[in-house]
Structure formats: C-alpha cells, structure tokens
N, C-alpha and C positions, 0 to 999 in steps of 0.2 A: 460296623466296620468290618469290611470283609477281612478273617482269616490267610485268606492265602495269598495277600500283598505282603511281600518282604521287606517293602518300603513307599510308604504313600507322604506325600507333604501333601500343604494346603496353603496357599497363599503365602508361600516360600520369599523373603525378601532379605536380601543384606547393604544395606546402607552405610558408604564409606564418608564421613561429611556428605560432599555435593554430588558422589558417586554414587550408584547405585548397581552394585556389581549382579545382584542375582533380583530379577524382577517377577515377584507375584510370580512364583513356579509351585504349578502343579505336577505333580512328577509319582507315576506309577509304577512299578517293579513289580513284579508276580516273585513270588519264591519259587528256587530253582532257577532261576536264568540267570545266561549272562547280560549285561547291559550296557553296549555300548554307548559312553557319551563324548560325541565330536563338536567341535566348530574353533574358531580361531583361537590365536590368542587374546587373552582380555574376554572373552566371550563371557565365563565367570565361572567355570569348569570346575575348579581349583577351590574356588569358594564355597559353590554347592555341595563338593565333596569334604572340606572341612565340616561344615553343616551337618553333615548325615552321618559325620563320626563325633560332634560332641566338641569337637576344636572350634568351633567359631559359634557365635552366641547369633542367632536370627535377630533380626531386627524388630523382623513381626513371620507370624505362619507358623506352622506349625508342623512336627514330625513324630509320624508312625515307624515303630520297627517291628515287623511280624504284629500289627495291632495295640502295641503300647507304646503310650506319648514316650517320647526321645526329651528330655529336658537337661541341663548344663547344672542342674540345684543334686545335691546325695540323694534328691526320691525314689532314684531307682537305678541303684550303681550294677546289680545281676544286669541292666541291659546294656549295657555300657562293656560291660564284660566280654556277653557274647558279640562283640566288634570287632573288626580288625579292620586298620588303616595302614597304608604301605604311602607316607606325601613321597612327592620325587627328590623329595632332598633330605632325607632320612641320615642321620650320620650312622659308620660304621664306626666300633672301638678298635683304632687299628694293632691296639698292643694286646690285645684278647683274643684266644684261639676259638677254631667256629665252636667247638663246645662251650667254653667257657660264657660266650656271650650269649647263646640259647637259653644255657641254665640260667643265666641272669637273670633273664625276662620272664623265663619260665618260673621263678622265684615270686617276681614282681605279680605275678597273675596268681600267685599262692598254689602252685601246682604242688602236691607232696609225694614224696615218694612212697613208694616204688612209681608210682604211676608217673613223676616227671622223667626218671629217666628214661622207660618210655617212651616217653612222648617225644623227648629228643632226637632217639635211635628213629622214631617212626619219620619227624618230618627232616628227617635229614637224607632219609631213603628217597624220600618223594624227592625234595630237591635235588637226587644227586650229587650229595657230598656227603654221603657215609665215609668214603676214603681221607675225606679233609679235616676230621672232623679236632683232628689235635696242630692242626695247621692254623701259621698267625696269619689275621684276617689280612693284613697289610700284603701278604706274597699271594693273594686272589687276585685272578683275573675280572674283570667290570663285568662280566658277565656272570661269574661265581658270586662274589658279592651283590647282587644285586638277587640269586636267590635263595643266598643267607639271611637277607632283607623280607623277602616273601616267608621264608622259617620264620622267622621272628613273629612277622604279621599272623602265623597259625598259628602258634605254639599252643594257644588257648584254646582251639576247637570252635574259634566263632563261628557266628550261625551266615552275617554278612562280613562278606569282605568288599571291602574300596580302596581302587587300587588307582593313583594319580600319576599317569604317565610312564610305568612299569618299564618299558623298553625304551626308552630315552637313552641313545647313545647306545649301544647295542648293537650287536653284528647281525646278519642273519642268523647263523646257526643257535648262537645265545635265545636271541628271539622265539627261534623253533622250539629251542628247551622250552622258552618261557611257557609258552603255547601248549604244550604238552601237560606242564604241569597244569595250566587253569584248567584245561580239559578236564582232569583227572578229577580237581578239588568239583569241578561241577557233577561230574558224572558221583561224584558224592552225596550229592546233595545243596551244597553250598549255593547261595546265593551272591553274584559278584558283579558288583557294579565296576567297570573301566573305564580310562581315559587317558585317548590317543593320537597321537599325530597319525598312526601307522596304520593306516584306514586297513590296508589288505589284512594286518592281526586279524582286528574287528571285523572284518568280513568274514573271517574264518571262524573265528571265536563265537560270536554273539546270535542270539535268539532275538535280541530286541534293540535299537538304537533312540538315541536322544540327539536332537542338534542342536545346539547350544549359541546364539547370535547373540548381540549387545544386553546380555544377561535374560534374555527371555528363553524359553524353551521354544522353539517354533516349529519344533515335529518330535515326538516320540510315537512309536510306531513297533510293529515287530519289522524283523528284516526282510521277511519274505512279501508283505505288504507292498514297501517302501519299493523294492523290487520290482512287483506286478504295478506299479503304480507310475513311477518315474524309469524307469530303464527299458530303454528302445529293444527293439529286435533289429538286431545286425546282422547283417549276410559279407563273409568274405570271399568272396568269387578273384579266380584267376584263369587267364585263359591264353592258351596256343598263340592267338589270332593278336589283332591289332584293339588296341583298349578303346578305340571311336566306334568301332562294331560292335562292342559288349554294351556299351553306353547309349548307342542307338536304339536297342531294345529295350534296355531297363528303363528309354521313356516314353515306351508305349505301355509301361504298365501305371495304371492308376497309384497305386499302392505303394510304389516304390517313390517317398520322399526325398531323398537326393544320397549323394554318394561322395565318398571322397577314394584320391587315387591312393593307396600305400607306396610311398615311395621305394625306388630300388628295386622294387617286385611288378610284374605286369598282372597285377590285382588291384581290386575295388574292394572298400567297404561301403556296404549298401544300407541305410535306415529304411527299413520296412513295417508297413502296419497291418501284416495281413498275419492268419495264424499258422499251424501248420500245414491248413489245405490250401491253402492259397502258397504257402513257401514251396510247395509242390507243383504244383499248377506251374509258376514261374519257374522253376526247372525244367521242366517240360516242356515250355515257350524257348526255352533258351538253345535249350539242345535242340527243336524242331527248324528252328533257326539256323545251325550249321554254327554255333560258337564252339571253337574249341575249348571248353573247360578242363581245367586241368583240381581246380578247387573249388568246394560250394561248401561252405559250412556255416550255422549260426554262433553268434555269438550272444552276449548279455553285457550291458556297459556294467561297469562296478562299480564298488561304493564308492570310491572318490570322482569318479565322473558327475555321480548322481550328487555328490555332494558338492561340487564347486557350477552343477547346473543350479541345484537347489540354491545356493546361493547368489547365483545370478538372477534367479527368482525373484529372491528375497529383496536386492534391492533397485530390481528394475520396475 
C-alpha cells in the first residue's frame, strides 16, 4: 500500500435500508493536496465524508489514512486522533467565549500545557481572532464563527482535515478569509479534503477534484487534467464593424465550432479547436480581411461549466 496516499478506500459502500447513498467508491487522495469533492445534492458527499472521519460505520469497503486501516472498533484511536472534521452543521456554545470553547476541545484532545495554551494563541492567529479571543461566541459575525469552527477542527494538529461545506451561507469577503486560511494549512502540509457548492472556491483552492452523482464517484481527476480534457478554448472577439462581417469570416475557418453573440457588447464568444498557432493564423485572417477589431482574447470555461456539461454527459 502505497505510502504517500492520505486517503485511499476500497469498495466504499453506505447502505440506508433500500438506499444506497455512497456506491462501491474507490477514492484516491495523495498527501498534501487539496481535494475538491462536487456534484448535487443527494449525491452522497456528506456520507462519504462522515466515513473518512469515523462518523458513520461503512456498510462494506474499506479505509486507508496515511496507510493504516480507519476502523469505528478502539484499535486504533492515535488515528482517529490525527483527524479533524469541520460537518456543516457543527453547533457553536453560544454562552462560551472564543477562548473558553478552544480550551475546551483542546482539553478533549488531552492537549497539556504549556503547549495547549499555545496552540490556542497559535490557531487563533491563523484564523484571525487573536482580538476576539475573550469575546461571547453569540456577538460573532457567520463568518467569525464559522472560523472559530475551523480552530476547533485544528486544535489537534491533524494530519487530515474534512471539511463539509465550509462556506455555506457566507459572503464573499468571509469566503476569501476562508480561502486564505485553507491555503495556508496546505502550504503546511496538511492534507484537505472539501466540499462545495462554491465551484469558483474549488477552482481556486484544489489540486485534485471528485464528482460525486447518485452516490457513485464518476471522475476524480487532478484539476489540471479535468481542464486539458473538458474545457473548450474560447476566443472573445469585438469589433468596430457590423457583427455579420465578423461571423462571415469565422465561417470560413474550419476550426471555428460555433459562436455565441455576448449581449449588450458588439462581441462574439468563439468555441475554437485549434492551438496557439492556429489562434494566430486566425488573427491574421481576420485582420487581413479589414474587420475592425477592437478585442481578441482567449478564454478557458470553468469548473462549473465543465461541471453542469459533465453532467449533461452523465445523463444523456
């Protein structure tokens, strides 16, 4: 068994009675990476990630962490240890100040001092609430709290973290903290499995994705892959002239699959299959031509494009 997966299953199953929320998943994670895991809801997201933290008992299959079986039995409560799970619906103690409720869990994980207090001062830094730190959790904004939530889930120094929906309800700028922090715990070390509605996070965030359909796994991939693989080359062209003259050329070239108008704007977006000598070439044609261009630039669709085509895949 390879060493340097952070998290390998085998024949991953969770059977609800007549339900079958997570099917026969095989599921890879390198250590080090983040790992984004998408797809709807119901999909079983939620499940697979109770699984990988010990919260929910498999049905059948099996799991690796860093190479040692994961089991729900006291055989091996050190692994269990180094875990940390953040579900989406985590309560806070709203009559407990943000120290007060750190130290708590920090107690719980048998941290001793000197080194627990520590470890408070440290993950309090990272989350940004050193200053809150005697303030009741109840007069936190959803965004504070949610990563007093994430303190809690490190306190212990786990080696995985899984994180179930993290930004759920969240503004942008909260978000951007969020994003910052995971950076940070990666650029650590840490190995962080996630899961989001909030595909642009995950496209920011992640090294590697999973997509997650009527409990099966049906792509894990790295990101750059998934990329080079499903994500068209775009061209948005704008121009001077009359949009029937731009469009008259773009179908004289072979290469150029079809286009759509951007409204409002006297611009095209162009699906192209040609690579960068040919993106050229057609520039060249264009402008030989007398189109007034005023914009040419490439684009790349993103992850949610690639994901609600991918899913049009799946069940057409």
């Amino acid at each position: 068994m390879s060493q340097q997966l952070a998290i390998a299953t085998y024949g991953l199953t969770k059977r609800f009675e007549r339900h079958i929320a997570v099917n026969d998943i095989d599921l890879q994670v390198k250590s080090g990476e983040v790992y984004g895991l998408i797809g709807p809801n119901g999909a079983g997201k939620t499940t697979l990630i109770r699984m990988l933290a010990a919260a929910e008992e498999p049905t059948k299959g099996e799991i690796y962490i860093n190479g040692d079986r994961l089991l729900r039995d006291d055989s091996n409560p050190h692994l269990k240890q180094r875990l940390g799970y953040l579900p989406d619906d985590f309560p806070l103690y709203d009559d407990l100040t943000v120290w007060d409720y750190l130290d708590y869990f920090a107690r719980l994980y048998r941290l001793k001092q000197p080194h627990r207090q520590r470890r408070i001062y440290e993950v309090l830094e990272l989350v940004q609430l050193g200053n809150k730190r005697k303030s009741i959790i109840s007069t936190l904004s959803r965004g504070m709290k949610q990563r007093l939530s994430l303190a809690r889930t490190i306190i212990h120094e786990p080696i995985l973290l899984l994180l179930d929906e993290p930004v759920s309800g969240l503004d942008p700028i909260a978000r951007m903290q969020f994003r910052q922090i995971i950076k940070i715990l990666q650029e650590a070390g840490m190995t962080i499995l996630i899961s989001s509605h909030v595909l642009s996070d995950l496209a920011e965030l992640c090294t590697s994705v999973g997509i997650m359909e009527l409990g099966f796994l049906v792509e894990s991939t790295s990101l750059a892959e998934l990329y080079c693989r499903l994500s068209r080359q775009q061209i948005v062209m704008a121009t001077l002239g009359e949009l029937d003259s731009l469009q008259r050329e773009l179908g004289k070239n072979p290469l150029v699959n079809e286009w759509e108008i951007i409204p409002g704007k006297n611009s095209l977006k162009v699906s192209f299959a040609g690579g960068e000598t040919e993106i050229a070439q057609l520039l060249r044609s264009l402008i030989q031509a007398e189109i007034p261009l005023t914009e040419f630039h490439c684009i790349q669709e993103d992850l949610e494009t690639i994901f609600l085509k991918l899913g049009y895949q799946q069940a057409s």
